[in-house]
C-alpha positions, 0 to 999 in steps of 0.5 A: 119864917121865924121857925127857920132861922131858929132851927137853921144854927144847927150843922146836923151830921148823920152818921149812917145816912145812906142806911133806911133809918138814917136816909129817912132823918136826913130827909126829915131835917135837911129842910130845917137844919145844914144837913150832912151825912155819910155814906159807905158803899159808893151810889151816884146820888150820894156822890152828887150830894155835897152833903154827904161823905164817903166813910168806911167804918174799918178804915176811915177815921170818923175825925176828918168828917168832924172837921170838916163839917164842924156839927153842932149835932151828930146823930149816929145811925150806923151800922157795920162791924161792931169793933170798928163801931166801937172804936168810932163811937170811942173818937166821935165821944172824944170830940162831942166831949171836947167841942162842947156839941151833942150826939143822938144815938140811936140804940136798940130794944136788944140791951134787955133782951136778957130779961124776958118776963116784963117791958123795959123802962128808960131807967131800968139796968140793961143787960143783953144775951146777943152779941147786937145787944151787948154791942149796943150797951158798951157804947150806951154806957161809954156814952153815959159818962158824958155830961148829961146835956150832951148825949141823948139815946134813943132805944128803938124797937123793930123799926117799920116801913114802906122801904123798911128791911123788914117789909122788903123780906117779906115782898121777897119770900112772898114772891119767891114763895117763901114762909115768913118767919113770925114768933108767936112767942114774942111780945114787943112794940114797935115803930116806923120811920115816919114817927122816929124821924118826927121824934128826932126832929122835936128831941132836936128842936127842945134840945132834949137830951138823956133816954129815949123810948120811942116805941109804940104805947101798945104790946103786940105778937110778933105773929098777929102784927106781922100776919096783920101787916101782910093781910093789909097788903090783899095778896093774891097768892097763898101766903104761908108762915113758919112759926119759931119758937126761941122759948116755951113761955112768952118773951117780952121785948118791949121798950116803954116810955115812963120818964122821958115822955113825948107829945101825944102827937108823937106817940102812936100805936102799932095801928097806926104803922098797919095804917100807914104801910097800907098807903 
């Protein structure tokens, strides 16, 4: 009982929380904490909760919601047009600053998608060549001027599971008959959901804050890891793969903890992700 009258002070906003990644920490925190969250397009169970908030990024104003929920903690797992994300993220900084609370941000492998050659570390400087990554960094960096209790980001690698976008694309050409795409050139790490939300829970809890890496401690091939995924699941029909190659040599894209590191019962390897999708 003690656990849960320590935890329960907190008023959690989730930002994004009818998505994948942001629908599986809601479920992983509304046990513990006052859990609200938001969502864009209009289904019955979202209408019913209480919790949550209708909000369209391009024309809502992120502000009511703050001032309706009054958060201690907002954690920002949104998705949608990059403008109007930007413009969000500039009026939830403003508030985060001004009320004294904290803001999770939920970041991407992609801001060093420029640098090809090694993995990337917490302190390592970003820099992107996609539109997604770039995107990313503007707000890492409007988010770095904050004091620095009151900002945590977490840098996430291709993110894994059951009812995960990437697995749900790969039932769907398999079904229709399709190759799965895989990169034989690209070298990462990778994640689930199951890990990500037990790692926002414990940033939470320790009211850690600065950057995160939260992918597994082990290098895969995009090619190997996704042909392994699908051998798990015993198909029965004949599975073809189209190989793409982005570039010549080996890329990396890979985000490695060497500064901020979790528990040992918080990390994982891609194994364990093979594993647990197979359940």
């Amino acid at each position: 009982m003690k656990r849960q009258t320590k935890e329960s002070k907190h008023r959690v906003l989730i930002l994004g929380a009818s998505g994948f990644l942001g629908g599986a920490i809601y479920k992983e925190l509304c046990s513990y904490f006052k859990t609200f969250g938001t969502y864009n397009v209009s289904n019955k169970q979202h209408e019913k909760n209480k919790h949550f908030f209708q909000y369209n990024i391009e024309e809502d104003d992120v502000y009511e919601i703050l001032e309706i929920v009054k958060p201690t903690i907002v954690i920002s797992a949104l998705r949608g047009d990059f403008s109007a994300q930007l413009v969000a993220h500039q009026h939830l900084a403003e508030y985060v600053f001004t009320n004294k609370i904290k803001l999770i941000f939920i970041s991407s492998a992609n801001v060093f998608d420029a640098y090809s050659k090694y993995p990337s570390y917490e302190t390592d400087k970003t820099l992107s060549n996609s539109i997604y990554g770039h995107f990313k960094i503007k707000i890492e960096n409007m988010l770095l001027r904050m004091p620095k209790k009151q900002v945590a980001i977490l840098r996430l690698p291709m993110v894994f599971g059951a009812q995960s976008p990437r697995i749900s694309e790969i039932h769907e050409n398999i079904k229709e008959k399709e190759p799965i795409e895989v990169f034989p050139n690209l070298i990462m790490n990778v994640t689930n959901d199951i890990k990500v939300t037990q790692q926002v829970h414990y940033i939470i809890n320790r009211n850690k804050s600065g950057i995160f890496h939260l992918g597994s401690s082990d290098l895969v091939h995009h090619d190997d890891f996704i042909k392994e995924i699908v051998d798990s699941f015993e198909f029965n029909s004949k599975v073809t793969y189209k190989n793409v190659y982005t570039t010549n040599d080996a890329r990396y894209l890979a985000v490695l903890p060497k500064y901020n590191l979790l528990p040992k019962h918080l990390q994982l390897v891609s194994q364990q992700i093979v594993s647990e999708l197979k359940l």
